[in-house]
N, C-alpha and C positions, 0 to 999 in steps of 0.2 A: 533575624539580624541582618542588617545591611551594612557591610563591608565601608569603613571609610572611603575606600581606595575603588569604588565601586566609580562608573561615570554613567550619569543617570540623565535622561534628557527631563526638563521643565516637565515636558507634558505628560510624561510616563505616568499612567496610574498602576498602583501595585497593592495588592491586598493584604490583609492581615497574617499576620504570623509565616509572613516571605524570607526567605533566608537566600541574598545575596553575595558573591563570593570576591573577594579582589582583584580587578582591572577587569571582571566582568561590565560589557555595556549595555548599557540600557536605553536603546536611540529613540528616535520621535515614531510616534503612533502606535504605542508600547500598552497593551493590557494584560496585569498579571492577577491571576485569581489569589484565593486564599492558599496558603501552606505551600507552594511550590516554594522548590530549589534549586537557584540558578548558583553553580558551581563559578569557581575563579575561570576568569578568561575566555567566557561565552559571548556572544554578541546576538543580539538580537534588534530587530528593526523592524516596525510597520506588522507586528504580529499581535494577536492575542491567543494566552496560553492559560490552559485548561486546572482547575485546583487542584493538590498532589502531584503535579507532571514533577520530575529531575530531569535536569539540562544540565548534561557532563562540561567539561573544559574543552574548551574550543570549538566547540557545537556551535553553526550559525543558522539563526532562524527568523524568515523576513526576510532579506537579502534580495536585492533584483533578479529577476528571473534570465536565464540562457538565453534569451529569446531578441533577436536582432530588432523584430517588432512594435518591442517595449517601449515605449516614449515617455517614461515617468507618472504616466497616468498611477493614480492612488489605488493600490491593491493591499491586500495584507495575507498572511499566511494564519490559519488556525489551527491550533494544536490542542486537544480533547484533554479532558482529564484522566489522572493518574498516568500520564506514559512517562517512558523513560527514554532518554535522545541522550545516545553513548555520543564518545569524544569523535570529534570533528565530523558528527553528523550535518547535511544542510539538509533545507528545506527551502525552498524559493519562495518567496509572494507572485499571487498570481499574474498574468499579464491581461489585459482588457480591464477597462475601467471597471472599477466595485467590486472586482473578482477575485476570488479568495481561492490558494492554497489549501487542502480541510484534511488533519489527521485524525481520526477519531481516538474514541477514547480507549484506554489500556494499551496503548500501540506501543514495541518495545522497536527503537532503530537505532540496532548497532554500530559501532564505529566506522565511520569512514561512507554508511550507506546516504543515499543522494535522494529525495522526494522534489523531483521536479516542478516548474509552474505549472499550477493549473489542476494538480494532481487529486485525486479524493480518495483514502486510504476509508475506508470503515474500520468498527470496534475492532481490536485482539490483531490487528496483522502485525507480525515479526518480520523484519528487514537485518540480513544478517550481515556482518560486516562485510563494507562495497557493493553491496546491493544498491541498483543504480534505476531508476526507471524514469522515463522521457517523460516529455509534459503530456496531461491533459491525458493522464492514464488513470484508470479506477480497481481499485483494488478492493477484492469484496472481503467479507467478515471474516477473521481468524485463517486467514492467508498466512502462509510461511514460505517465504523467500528467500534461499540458498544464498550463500558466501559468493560475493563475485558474479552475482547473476544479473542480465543484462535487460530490459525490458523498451521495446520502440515506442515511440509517443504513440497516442491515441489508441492504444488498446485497452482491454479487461482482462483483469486476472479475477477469476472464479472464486468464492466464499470456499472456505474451508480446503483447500488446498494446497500441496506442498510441491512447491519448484526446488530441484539438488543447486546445488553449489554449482557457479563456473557454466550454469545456461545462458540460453539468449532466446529469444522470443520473439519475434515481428509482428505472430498472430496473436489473438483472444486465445489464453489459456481457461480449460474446461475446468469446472468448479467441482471440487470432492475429491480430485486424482491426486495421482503420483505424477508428475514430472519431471522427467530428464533428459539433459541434452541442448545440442543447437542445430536444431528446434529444439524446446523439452516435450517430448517424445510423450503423450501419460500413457503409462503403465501399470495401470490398475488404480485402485480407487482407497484415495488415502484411511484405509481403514483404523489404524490405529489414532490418530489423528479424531475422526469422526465420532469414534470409540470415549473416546476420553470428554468429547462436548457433548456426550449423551443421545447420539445417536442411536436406536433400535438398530440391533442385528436384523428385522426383516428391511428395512430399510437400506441397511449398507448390500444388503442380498438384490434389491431390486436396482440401486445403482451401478452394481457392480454389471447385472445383465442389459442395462441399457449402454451403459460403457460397449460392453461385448458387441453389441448389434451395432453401434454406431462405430466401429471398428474392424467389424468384416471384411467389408470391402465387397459385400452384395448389395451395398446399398450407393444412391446419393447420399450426400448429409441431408437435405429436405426430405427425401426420400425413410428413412433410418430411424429419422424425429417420429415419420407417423407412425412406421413398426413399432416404435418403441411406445408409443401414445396407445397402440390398439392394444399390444402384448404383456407389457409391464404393468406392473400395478400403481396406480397415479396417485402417489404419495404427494407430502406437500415438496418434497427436496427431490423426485425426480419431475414434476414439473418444475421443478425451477432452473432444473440441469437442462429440460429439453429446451424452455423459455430463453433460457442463457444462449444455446447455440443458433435459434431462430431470429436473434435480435443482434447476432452477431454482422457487422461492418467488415470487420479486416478480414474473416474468416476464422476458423479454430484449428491450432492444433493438432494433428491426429497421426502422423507420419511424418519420417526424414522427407526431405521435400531435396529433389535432384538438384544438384548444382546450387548448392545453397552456399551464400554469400557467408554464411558464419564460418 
C-alpha cells in the first residue's frame, strides 16, 4: 500500500507488494525491491534497497555524503535484503563517481546509528543506537557494534566481533574478540557470539591461543603471525584472523595506546 500523502519522484521504481507510509519521500534514482516497508517520514534518495528491508520514520537513506570532495557526481547507497534501519538512521551515498555505499543483507541499524560514504557493511552486522563510523570503513560478517561507539574512516572492523558501547577506534579492529574501550582494548575472543553461529569449540580454543600469543608482548605483530602460523592449528577462521592482521594498513588494535587522543 502506498500512502496518498506519500511524495514519490517520476523516476522511482518500486516493486510489488511495497508498503509506503505518509510524507514518506521517494526522491530520484530510487530502487525498491519487492515487499519492503518504508514507514511514515523516511526519506530516501539515489539508493537501491534490498526485498524485506523496514525503514523506520525518519531514517535517511542516499543522502550526500560528509565529504567536502563531493561534487554531485552520481553515487548511490545499497541496502541488502531483509535489514531493519531504526528511526533516524542515515546512511550516506557514496562519493567518487559510480560508487556505492553497500549494507549487506540481514543488517539490523539502530536509531540514531550513522553508515558513512563509501562504507561496506557485510551480512548480520548490528549497529547499535549512535553507532557512528567514518567513510570508506569495512565492516566484516555478523559484527556487533556498541551503543555510542565511534569508528575512524578507512579502517576494518573483523567478522564476528563485538565492540562495547561508548568505544572509539582509529585502528583495524581484530575479528572473533571482545572489545572495549578508547581504544577497544580485545579482551578475549567473542566466544559466546561465535558459539551461537555455529562455531566448533576446538576452533574458538585455537582462536582464543592465537589471540594469547599475538598479545604477549614477546612478539612483533609480524613476528606473533608466524608463531601463531607454526603453533596453532590452521583452521579456516584462524587463518583468516592471522590474514586480517597481515593485511592490516592502519594497524590493529591490541593495547591502550599512551597519550591517546580519545
Amino acid at each position: 500500500m502506498i500512502d496518498k500523502r506519500a511524495i514519490i519522484a517520476d523516476d522511482a521504481q518500486i516493486g510489488n507488494n511495497v508498503t509506503i507510509g505518509a510524507n514518506a519521500v521517494i526522491g530520484n534514482g530510487v530502487k525498491i525491491a519487492d515487499n519492503v516497508i518504508i514507514m511514515p517520514n523516511a526519506y530516501l534518495e539515489y539508493c537501491e534497497i534490498g526485498e524485506g528491508t523496514v525503514i523506520s520514520p525518519f531514517a535517511s537513506i542516499g543522502t550526500a555524503p560528509q565529504d567536502l570532495g563531493y561534487k554531485n557526481e552520481p553515487t548511490k547507497s545499497i541496502i541488502g535484503k531483509n535489514c531493519i534501519i531504526k528511526e533516524y538512521a542515515t546512511v550516506n551515498r557514496a562519493s567518487g563517481e559510480g560508487k556505492a555505499t553497500i549494507v549487506g543483507d540481514k543488517c539490523l541499524l539502530m536509531t540514531s546509528s550513522h553508515v558513512a560514504h563509501n562504507c561496506v557493511l557485510e551480512d548480520e552486522v548490528i549497529m547499535a543506537n549512535l553507532a557512528t563510523i567514518g567513510g570508506h570503513c569495512h565492516v566484516g560478517k555478523g559484527a556487533f557494534l556498541g551503543g555510542m561507539s565511534v569508528f575512524h574512516q578507512n579502517l576494518r572492523i573483523g567478522e564476528m566481533c563485538i565492540i562495547s558501547g561508548f568505544s572509539a577506534a582509529r585502528m583495524d579492529c581484530l575479528p572473533y574478540v571482545k572489545g572495549e574501550g578508547r581504544p577497544p582494548i580485545p579482551h578475549g575472543i567473542n566466544a559466546i557470539g561465535l558459539k551461537r553461529r555455529g562455531i566448533a569449540p576446538e576452533t574458538r580454543n585455537n582462536l582464543k591461543e592465537a589471540l594469547k600469543i599475538l598479545k604477549s608482548g614477546e612478539y612483533t605483530i609480524t613476528k606473533a603471525c608466524d608463531v601463531i602460523e607454526r603453533n596453532v592449528e590452521q583452521d579456516e577462521y584462524v587463518k583468516k584472523f592471522v590474514q586480517f592482521i597481515r593485511e592490516s594498513k592502519r594497524g590493529i588494535t591490541l593495547r591502550k595506546a599512551e597519550n591517546t587522543m580519545f
